[in-house]
C-alpha positions in Angstrom: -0.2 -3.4 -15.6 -0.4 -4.0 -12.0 -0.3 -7.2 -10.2 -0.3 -6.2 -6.1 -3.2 -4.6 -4.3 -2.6 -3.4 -1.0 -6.3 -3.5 0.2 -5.2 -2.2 3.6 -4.1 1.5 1.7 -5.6 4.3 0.2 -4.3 6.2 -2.8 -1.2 5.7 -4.8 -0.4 3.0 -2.4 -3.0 0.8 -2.9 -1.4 0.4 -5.8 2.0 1.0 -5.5 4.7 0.2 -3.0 6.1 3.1 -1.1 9.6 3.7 -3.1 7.1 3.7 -6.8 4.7 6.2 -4.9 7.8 8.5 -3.7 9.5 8.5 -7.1 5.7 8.9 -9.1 5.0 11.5 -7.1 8.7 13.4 -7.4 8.0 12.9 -11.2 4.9 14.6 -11.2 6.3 18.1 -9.9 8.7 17.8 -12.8 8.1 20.1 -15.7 9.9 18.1 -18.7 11.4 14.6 -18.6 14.5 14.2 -16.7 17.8 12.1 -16.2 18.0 10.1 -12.9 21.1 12.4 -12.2 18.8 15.0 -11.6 16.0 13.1 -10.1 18.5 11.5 -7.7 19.8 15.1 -6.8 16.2 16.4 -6.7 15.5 14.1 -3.6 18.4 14.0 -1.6 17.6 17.8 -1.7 14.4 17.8 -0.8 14.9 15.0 1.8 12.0 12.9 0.5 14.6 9.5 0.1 18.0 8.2 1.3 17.4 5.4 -0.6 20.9 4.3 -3.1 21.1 5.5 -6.7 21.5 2.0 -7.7 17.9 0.9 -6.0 16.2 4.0 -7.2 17.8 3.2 -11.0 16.6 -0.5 -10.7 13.0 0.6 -9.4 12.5 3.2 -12.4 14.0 0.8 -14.5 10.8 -1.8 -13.4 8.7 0.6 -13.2 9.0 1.3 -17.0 8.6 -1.8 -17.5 5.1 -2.2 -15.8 4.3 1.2 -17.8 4.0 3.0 -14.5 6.7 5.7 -15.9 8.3 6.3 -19.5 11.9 6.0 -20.2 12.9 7.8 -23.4 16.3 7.3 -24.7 17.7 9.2 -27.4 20.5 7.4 -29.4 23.3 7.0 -26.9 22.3 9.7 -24.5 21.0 9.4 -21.0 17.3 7.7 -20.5 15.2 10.4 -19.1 12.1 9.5 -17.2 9.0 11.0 -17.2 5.5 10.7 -15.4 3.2 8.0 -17.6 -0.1 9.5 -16.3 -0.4 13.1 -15.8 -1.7 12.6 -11.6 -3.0 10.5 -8.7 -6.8 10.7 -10.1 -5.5 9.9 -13.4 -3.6 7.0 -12.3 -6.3 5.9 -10.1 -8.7 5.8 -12.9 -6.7 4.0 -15.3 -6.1 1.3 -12.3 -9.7 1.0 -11.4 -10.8 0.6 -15.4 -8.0 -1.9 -15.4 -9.4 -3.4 -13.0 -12.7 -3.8 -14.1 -12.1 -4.9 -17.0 -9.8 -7.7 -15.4 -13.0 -8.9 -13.6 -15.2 -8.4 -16.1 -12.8 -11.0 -18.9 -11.8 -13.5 -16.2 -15.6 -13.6 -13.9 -17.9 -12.3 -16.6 -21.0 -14.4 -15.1 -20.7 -13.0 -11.4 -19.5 -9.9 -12.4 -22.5 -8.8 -14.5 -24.5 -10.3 -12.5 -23.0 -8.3 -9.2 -23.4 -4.9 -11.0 -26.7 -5.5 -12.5 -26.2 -6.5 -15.8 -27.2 -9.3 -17.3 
């Protein structure tokens, strides 16, 4: 799922770069899925970005991609977008398991070895 660690950050951005952590955490206070109309308009109002609708639309749009958000579309209708884990501690676990198990396929020997496994 994720490539980049930011080792030097805590949180959602260790992960995440800062326009993926702003629009993860706008998607979180939404109730239902929405269209990026709304989660456009839902910024600008609440100041959080003045970044363009085209850059927000491309990042969702990779985003999805790298499973870090869900874009539903229904026949010809408008995608909506939605949250793909339900928080920050859920999104942090997953990440962490991911990346466990990344070490674990790819440096089995040192990596048993390093948490006392053998």
């Amino acid at each position: 799922m994720l490539k980049n660690l930011h080792l030097n950050e805590t949180g959602l951005r260790l992960f995440v770069g800062s326009l993926e952590q702003t629009l993860m955490l706008a998607l979180w206070e939404q109730d239902q899925p929405i269209t990026m109309a709304k989660l456009y308009r839902y910024l600008v109002q609440n100041n959080i970005t003045e970044v363009s609708y085209s850059t927000i639309i491309t990042t969702l749009t990779r985003m999805s991609n790298k499973q870090l958000v869900i874009r539903t579309q229904r026949d010809n209708s408008t995608p909506l977008w939605s949250k793909a884990f339900e928080n920050e501690d859920h999104f942090i676990e997953v990440c962490i398991i991911d990346t466990l198990s990344i070490l674990r396929e790819n440096y089995a020997e040192h990596f048993l070895g390093y948490i006392g496994v053998s």
